[in-house]
C-alpha positions in Angstrom: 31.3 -27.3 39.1 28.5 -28.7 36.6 27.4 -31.7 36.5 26.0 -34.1 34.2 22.7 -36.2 35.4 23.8 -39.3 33.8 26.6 -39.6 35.6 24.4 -38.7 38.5 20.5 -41.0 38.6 19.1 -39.3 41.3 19.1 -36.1 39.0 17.2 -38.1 36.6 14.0 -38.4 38.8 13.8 -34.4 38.7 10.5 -32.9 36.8 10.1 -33.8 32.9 8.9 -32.8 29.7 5.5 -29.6 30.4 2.3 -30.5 29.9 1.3 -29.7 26.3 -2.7 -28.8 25.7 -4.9 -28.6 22.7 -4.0 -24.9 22.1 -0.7 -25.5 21.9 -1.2 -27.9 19.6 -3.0 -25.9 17.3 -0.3 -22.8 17.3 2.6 -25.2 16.8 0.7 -26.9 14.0 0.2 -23.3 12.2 3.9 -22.1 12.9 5.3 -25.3 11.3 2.5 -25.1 8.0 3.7 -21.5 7.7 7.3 -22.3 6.5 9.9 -25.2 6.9 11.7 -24.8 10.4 14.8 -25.6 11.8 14.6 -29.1 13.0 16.7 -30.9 15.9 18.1 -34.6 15.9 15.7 -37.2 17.0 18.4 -39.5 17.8 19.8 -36.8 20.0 19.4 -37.8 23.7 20.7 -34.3 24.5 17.7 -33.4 26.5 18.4 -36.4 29.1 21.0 -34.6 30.2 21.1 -32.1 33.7 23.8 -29.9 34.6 24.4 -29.2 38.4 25.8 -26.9 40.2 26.8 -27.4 44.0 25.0 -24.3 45.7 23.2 -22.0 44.5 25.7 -19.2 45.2 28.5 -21.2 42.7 26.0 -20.7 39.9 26.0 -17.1 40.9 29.3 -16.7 40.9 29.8 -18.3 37.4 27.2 -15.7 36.2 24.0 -17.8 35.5 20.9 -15.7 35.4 17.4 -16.3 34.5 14.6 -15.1 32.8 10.8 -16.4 32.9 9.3 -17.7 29.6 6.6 -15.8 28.7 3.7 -15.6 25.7 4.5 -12.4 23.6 2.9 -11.1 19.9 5.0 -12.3 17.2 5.4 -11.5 13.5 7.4 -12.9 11.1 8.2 -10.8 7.8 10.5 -9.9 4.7 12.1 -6.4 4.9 12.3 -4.1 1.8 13.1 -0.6 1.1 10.4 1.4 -0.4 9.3 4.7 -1.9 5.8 6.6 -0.9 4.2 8.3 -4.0 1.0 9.3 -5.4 -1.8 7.0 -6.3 -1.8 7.3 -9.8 -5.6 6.4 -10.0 -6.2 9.7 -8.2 -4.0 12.4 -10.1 -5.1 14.9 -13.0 -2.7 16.0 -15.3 -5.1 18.7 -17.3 -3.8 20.9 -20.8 -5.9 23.1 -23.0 -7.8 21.5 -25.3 -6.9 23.7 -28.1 -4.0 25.9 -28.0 -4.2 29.5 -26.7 -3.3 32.0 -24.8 -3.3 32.4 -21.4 -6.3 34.8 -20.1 -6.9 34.3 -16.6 -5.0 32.1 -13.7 -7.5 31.3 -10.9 -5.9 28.9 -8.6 -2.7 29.1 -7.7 -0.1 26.0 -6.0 -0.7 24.2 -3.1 -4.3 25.1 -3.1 -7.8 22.6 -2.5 -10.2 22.1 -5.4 -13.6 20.9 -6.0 -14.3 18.5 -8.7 -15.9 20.9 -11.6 -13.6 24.2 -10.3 -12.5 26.5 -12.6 -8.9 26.6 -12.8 -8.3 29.2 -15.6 -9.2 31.1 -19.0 -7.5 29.8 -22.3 -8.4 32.2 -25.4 -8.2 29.6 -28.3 -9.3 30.6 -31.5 -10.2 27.1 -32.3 -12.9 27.9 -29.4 -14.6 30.8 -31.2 -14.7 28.9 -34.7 -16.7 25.5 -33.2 -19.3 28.4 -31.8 -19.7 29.9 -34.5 -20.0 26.8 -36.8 -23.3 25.5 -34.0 -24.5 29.0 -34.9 -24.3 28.6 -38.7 -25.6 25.0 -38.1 -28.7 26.2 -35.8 -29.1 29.0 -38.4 -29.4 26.6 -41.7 -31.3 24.0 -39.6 -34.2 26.8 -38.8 -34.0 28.1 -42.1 -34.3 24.0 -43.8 -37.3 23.2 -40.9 -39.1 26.4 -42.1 -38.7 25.3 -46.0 -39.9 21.9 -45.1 -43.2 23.1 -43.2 -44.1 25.5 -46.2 -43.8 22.6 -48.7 -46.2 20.6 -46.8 -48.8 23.3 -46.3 -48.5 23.9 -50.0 -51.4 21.2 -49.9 -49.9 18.9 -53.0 -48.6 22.2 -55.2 -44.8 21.3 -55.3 -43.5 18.0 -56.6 -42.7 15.1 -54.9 -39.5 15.4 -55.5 -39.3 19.1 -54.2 -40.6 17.4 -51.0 -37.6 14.8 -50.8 -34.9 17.1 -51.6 -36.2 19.4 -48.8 -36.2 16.8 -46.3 -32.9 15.5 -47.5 -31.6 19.1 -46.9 -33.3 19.2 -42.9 -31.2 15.9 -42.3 -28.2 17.4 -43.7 -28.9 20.3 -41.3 -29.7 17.8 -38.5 -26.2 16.2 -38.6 -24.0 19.6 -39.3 -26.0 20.8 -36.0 -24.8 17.6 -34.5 -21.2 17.7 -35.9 -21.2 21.3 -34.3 -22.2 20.2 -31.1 -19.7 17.4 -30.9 -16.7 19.6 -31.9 -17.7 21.8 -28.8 -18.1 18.4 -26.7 -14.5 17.7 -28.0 -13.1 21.0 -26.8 -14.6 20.5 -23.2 -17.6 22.2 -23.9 -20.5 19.6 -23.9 -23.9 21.1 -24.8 -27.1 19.0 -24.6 -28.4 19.1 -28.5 -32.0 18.3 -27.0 -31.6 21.8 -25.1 -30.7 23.6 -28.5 -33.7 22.8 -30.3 -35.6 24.6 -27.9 -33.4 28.1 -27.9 -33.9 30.9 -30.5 -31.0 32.2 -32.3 -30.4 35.2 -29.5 -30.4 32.8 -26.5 -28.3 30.5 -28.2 -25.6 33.2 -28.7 -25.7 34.1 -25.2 -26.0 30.9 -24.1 -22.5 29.8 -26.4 -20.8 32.9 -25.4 -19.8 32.3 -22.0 -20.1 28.2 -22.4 -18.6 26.6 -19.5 -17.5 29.5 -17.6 -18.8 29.2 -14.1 -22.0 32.1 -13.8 -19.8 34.1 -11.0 -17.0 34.5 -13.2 -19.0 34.9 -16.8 -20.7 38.0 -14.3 -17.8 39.6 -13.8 -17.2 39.3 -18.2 -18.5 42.2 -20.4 -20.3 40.3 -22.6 -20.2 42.8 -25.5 -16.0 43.9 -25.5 -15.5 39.8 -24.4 -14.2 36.9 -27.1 -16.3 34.1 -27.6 -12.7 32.5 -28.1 -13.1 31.6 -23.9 -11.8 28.0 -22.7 -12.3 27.0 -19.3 -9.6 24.8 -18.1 -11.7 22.7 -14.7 -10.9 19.8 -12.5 -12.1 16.7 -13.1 -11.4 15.8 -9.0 -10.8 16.9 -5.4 -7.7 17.6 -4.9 -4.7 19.5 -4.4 -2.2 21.4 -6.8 0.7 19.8 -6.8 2.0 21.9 -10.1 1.0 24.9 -12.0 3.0 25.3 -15.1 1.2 28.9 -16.1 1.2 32.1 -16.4 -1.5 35.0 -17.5 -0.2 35.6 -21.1 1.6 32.5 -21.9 0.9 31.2 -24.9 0.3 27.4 -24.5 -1.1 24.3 -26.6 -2.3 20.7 -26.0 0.9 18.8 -25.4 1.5 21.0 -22.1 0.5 20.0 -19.0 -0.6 23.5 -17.3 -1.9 21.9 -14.0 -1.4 18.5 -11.5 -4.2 17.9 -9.4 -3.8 15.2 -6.7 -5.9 13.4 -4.4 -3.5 13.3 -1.8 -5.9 11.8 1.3 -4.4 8.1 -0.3 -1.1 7.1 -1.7 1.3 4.3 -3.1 3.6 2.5 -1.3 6.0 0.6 -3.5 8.6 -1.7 -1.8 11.0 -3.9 -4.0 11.0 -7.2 -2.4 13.9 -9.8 -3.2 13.3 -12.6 -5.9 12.9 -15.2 -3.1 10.8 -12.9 -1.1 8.3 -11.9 -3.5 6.8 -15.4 -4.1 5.6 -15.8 -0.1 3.9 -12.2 -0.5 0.3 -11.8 -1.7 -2.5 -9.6 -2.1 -3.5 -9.0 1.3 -0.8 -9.1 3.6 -0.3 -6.3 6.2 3.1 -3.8 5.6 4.8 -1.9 8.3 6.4 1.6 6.7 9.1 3.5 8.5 9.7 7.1 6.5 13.0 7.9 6.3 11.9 11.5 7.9 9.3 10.3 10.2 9.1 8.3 13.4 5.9 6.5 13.1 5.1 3.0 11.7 2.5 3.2 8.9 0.1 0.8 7.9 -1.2 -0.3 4.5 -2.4 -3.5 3.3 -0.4 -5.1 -0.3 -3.2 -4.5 -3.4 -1.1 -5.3 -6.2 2.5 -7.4 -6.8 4.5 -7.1 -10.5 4.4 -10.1 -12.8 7.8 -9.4 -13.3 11.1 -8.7 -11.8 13.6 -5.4 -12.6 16.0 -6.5 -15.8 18.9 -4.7 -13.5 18.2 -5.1 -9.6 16.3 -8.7 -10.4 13.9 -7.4 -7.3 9.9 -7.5 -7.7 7.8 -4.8 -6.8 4.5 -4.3 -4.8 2.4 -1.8 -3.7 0.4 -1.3 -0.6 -2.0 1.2 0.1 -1.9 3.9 2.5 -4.6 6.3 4.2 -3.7 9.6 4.9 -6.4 11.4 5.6 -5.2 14.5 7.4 -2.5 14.9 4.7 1.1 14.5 7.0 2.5 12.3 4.0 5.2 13.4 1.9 5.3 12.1 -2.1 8.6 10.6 -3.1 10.1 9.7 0.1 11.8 6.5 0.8 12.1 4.6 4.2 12.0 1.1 5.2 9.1 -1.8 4.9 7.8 -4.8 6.3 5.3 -7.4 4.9 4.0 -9.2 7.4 3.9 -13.0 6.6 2.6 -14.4 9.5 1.2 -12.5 12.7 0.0 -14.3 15.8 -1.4 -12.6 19.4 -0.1 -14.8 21.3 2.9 -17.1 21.1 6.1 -18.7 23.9 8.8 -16.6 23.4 12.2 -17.0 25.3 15.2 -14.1 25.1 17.8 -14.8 22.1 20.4 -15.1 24.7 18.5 -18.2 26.1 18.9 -20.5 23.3 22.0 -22.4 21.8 22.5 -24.6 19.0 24.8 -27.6 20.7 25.8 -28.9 17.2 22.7 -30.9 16.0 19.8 -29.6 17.9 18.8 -26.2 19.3 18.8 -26.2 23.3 17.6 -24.1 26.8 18.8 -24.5 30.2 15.5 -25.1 32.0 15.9 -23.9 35.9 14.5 -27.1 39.0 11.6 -26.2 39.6 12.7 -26.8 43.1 15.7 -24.8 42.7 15.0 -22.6 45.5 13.9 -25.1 48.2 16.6 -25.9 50.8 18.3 -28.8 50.1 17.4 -29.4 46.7 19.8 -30.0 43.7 20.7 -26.6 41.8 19.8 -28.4 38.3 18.8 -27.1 34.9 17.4 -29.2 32.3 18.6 -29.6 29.2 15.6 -28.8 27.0 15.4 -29.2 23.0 13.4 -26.7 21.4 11.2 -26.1 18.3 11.7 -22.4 17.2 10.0 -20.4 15.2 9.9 -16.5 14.5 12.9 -14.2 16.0 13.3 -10.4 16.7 16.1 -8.8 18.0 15.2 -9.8 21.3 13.1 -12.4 21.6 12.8 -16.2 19.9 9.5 -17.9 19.5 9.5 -21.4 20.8 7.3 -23.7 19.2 7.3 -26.8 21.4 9.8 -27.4 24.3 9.1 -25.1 27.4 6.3 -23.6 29.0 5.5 -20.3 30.3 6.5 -19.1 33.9 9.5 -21.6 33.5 12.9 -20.0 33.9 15.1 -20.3 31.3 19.5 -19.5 31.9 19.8 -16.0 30.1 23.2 -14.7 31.2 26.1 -17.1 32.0 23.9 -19.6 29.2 27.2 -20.1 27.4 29.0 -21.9 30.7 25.9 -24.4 30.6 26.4 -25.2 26.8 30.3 -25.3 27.2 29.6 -28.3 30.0 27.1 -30.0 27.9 29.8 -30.1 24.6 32.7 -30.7 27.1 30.8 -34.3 28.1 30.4 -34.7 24.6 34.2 -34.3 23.6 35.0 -36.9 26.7 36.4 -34.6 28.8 34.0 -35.6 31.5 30.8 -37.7 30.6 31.5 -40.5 28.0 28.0 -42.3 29.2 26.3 -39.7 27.3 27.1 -40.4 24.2 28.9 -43.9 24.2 30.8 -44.9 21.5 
């Protein structure tokens, strides 16, 4: 059967505490700063105490196995469901700046686009009447410019007041011109006003017939039986169609959205994190995402965190970024996060099944060292330990073993039962006297 050391002395002369080095120090130091941890009772003298066994083949029998301690990467985190979706800073949601009818569809769903791409034909009458206003404009600006050179070659024969009411009418000219120019500009049509001034009346009507319509398409236009009434409806982006609300014919106006255009090569990943959660979590920190439909572990980094928390679910969400450049991402799917809090390479870590909490301090049987040698005593040390982060198989030990010791895995719970039984006075009242 077990035995306890104190009852026995010569047990007590068996190896001690591990050497600790500077390293050591150093991660211990940044696993306690990182968050309060689980401490043991310093008046506890449970880690004088040895149980024994009398061969090596009774602790066999009873089941006692034993596992090396080892270093290990270690993470701790907060767990969260999530949602994937678009980045918002990267979608187009485009409409017809005027409303119209439907001429021509170009692109079609699911399809890549080029930032400037012509999506489709809108015939808007509102189209047609800003042309034709520049045209007036351009028409009554010539006319004023050509009134205001004649005055001044009249060499002094009309009035000075002749001469400021024709200038006065060129600046009235000026700004129509310019208020023509701008309600194209509104529409989607910007036209450089410096450009204008150099065009005669025929090359501006050609130029404004076809305005904005890509050459390869206005080509393919009889200009003579075609409306000036043309709208081209282009992406601002790269992108995909995600939506195309459309068709040839329809009769549409501003407050539709006709097309989606999505930069899909990044998205969102919103999590919402619990009230007590959200205030260790910053900009910065890693997260682990496990789709719902998909096996592998993606990685983003956390970019923004809500100033406030749901009215109903009281949770706080954040978002993360994540890369997706050869588009295998699906929008609106949900799955399973992590935010890392704390990530080290290299840390002790013992199996869960090792360590025990013996009522005021947590504990591992610690295998002789000289275990094995013939005629040595079949000990293990009683060894308080400082933990820190746990998986689902392994514990991080902050201070109390070393690795390459062997720690009691299976048949653990025997070694704790004899440690409490002394304690209750069933066999060792020495070790904790009344």
């Amino acid at each position: 059967m077990p035995e306890c050391t104190l009852c026995n002395p010569a047990l007590a002369q068996l190896p001690g505490t591990p050497v600790v080095t500077a390293h050591d120090l150093d991660r211990a130091k940044r696993a306690l700063d990182f968050a309060d941890r689980p401490g043991n009772n310093p008046v506890c003298r449970s880690h004088h105490r040895r149980i024994q066994f009398a061969t090596a083949r009774d602790a066999d029998k009873a089941g006692v196995t034993v596992e090396p301690v080892w270093t290990a990467p270690a993470a701790e985190f907060v767990p969260a469901p999530g949602e994937i979706g678009y980045d918002q800073s990267r979608v187009a949601h485009l409409s017809a700046r005027s409303p119209g009818t439907v001429r021509t569809v170009f692109k079609h769903l699911g399809q890549d686009v080029k930032a400037g791409e012509l999506l489709a034909l809108v015939d808007a009458a509102e189209v047609g009447r800003a042309k034709a206003e520049v045209l007036q404009a351009f028409a009554g600006h010539q006319l004023k410019a050509e009134t205001l050179a004649s005055v001044k070659q009249s060499g002094g024969a009309v009035s000075g007041a002749r001469l400021r009411e024709v200038e006065a009418a060129l600046i009235e000219a000026e700004i129509r011109l310019s208020a023509g120019c701008q309600s194209l500009t509104n529409l989607g049509l910007p036209f450089d006003e410096a450009e204008l001034r150099t065009l005669t009346a025929d090359q501006l009507r050609a130029k404004l017939h076809f305005l904005g319509i890509p050459a390869v398409v206005a080509k393919s236009l009889d200009a003579k039986s075609a409306t000036t009434n043309l709208l081209p409806l282009v992406t601002p982006m790269d992108g995909v169609i995600v939506s195309r609300e459309m068709a040839a014919g329809e009769v549409v106006d501003v407050a539709r959205i006709l097309f989606e255009v999505v930069d899909t090569r990044s998205l969102w990943l919103t999590l919402d994190l619990k009230g007590e959660d959200a205030r260790r979590v910053n900009a910065g920190h890693p997260v682990r995402f496990k789709p719902d439909n998909g096996r592998e572990e993606l990685l983003g980094k956390i970019t923004w965190r809500s100033s406030h928390a749901d009215p109903k679910t009281r949770t706080v969400k954040v978002r993360a970024d994540l890369a997706d450049p050869d588009r295998k991402l699906v929008a609106n799917t949900f799955g399973s996060g992590r935010v890392v809090l704390r990530e080290e390479a290299e840390v002790v870590s013992v199996p869960n099944d090792a360590v025990h909490w013996e009522g005021c301090c947590h504990v591992v049987f610690v295998r002789d060292r000289d275990y094995l040698k013939a005629g040595s005593p079949k000990v293990f040390h009683v060894r308080k330990v400082r933990l820190g982060a746990r998986d689902a198989r392994n514990t991080e030990v902050i201070a109390g073993v070393r690795p390459g010791e062997l720690v009691a895995t299976g048949g653990s719970g025997l070694l704790l039962t004899e440690l409490l039984r002394a304690d209750l006075g069933e066999g060792c009242a020495c070790c904790h006297p009344k």
